[in-house]
N, C-alpha and C positions, 0 to 999 in steps of 0.2 A: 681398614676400610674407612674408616673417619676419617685417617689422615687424607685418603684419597676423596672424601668429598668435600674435605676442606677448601685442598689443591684447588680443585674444578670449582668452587665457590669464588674464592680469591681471587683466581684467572678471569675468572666473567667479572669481577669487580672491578677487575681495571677502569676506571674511571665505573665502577660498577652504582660507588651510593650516586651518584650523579644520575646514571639511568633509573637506579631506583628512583631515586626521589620522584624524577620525571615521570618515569610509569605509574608510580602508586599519588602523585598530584592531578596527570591528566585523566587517570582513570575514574580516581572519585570526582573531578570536576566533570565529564562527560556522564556517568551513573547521578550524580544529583543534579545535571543542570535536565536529563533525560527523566528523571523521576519526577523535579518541575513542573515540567513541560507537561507529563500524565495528568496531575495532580490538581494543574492548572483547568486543562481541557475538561476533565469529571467533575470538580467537587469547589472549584474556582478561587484552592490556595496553593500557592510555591510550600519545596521541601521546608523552606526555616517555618513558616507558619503550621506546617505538620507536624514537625518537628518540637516544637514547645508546645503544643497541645497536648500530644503523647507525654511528655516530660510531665506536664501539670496534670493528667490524668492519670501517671504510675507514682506521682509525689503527689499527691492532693496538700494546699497548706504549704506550698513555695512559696518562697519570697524571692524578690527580686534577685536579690546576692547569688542566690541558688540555683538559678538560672543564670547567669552569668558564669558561677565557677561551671555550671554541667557543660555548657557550648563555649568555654573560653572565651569567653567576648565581656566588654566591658558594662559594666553598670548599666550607662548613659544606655548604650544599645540595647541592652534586656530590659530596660524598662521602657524605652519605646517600643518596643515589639508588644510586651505587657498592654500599652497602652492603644497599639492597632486592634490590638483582640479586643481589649473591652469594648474600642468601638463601634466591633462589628458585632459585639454581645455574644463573643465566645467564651471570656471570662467576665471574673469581678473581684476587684480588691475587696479584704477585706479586714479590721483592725486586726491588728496583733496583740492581744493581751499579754504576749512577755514583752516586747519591744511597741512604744507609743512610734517610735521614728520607721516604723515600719509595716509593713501590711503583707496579709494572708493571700494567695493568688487560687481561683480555683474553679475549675468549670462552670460554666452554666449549663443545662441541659443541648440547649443549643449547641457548644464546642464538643460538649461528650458525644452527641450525634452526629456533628460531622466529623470529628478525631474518629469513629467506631466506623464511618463510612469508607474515608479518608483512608483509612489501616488495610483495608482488601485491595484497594488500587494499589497502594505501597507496595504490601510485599508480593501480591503479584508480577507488578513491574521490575521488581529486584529477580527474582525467579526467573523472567525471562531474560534479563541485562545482566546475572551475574550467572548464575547455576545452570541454565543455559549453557553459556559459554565456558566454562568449569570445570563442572560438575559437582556434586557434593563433597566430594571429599578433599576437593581443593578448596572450595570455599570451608570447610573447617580448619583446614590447616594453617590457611592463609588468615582465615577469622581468628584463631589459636595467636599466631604469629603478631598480628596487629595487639592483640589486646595483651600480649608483653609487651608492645612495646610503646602502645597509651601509659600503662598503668605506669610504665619507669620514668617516662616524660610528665606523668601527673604527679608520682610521688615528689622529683626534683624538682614539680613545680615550674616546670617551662613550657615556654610558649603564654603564659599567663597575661592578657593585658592590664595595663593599669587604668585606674580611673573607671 
């Protein structure tokens, strides 16, 4: 039986990573530019500003670096991002007493209240753009599937930018 769903796997692969790729890039870019778009209209931030507020409210005491390796993105860009929050008084740096060259990131009440607001539009919206369309048990499997295959691209450290 494996060998037969291997078969039928391979066959559809014919140029198959190619269609992968393309279904699971246009998918997550239509679900985040649609999550966005929600996020935008309710609570007046895009996924990436949702997205590192959550990150600094399940890490309290980030630093910059840290958010950089969580969303693959460079320094320079996490720390601009860092530096749009604070000036909308959703975070605040703050010293780091093991590292002078660096600083502690960490909600203000303000970002905890909108990230807490922010979280029911989310995953609401994903409910109806994913599980919806799915159902549950594909989105575990397929959730299952993805996060081997994050973890093998994070472990060999690819995709990583520099600077």
């Amino acid at each position: 039986m494996y060998e037969k769903l291997y078969a039928v796997a391979t066959t559809s692969a014919t140029g198959g990573l190619g269609a992968f790729f393309d279904d699971l890039v246009r998918s997550e870019t239509r679900i985040y530019n649609a999550v966005s778009d929600r996020l935008r209209a309710e609570h007046g931030i895009v996924a990436s500003q949702y997205e590192m507020l959550r990150y600094l409210r399940d890490h309290p005491g980030s630093r910059v670096a840290d958010l950089a390796t969580a969303f693959a993105i460079g320094i320079g860009a996490a720390s601009k991002g860092v530096d749009r929050h604070e000036a909308q008084g959703w975070v605040v740096r703050l010293p780091n007493p093991a590292d002078r060259r660096s600083s502690l990131i960490s909600l203000t009440e303000r970002g905890a209240a909108l990230v807490a607001e922010a979280e029911q539009t989310f995953h609401g919206h994903l409910e109806e753009l994913i599980t919806a369309a799915i159902g549950a048990e594909q989105v575990a499997a397929v959730g299952a599937t993805l996060a081997v295959l994050r973890q093998a691209l994070e472990e060999a450290r690819v995709g990583i930018p520099v600077g």
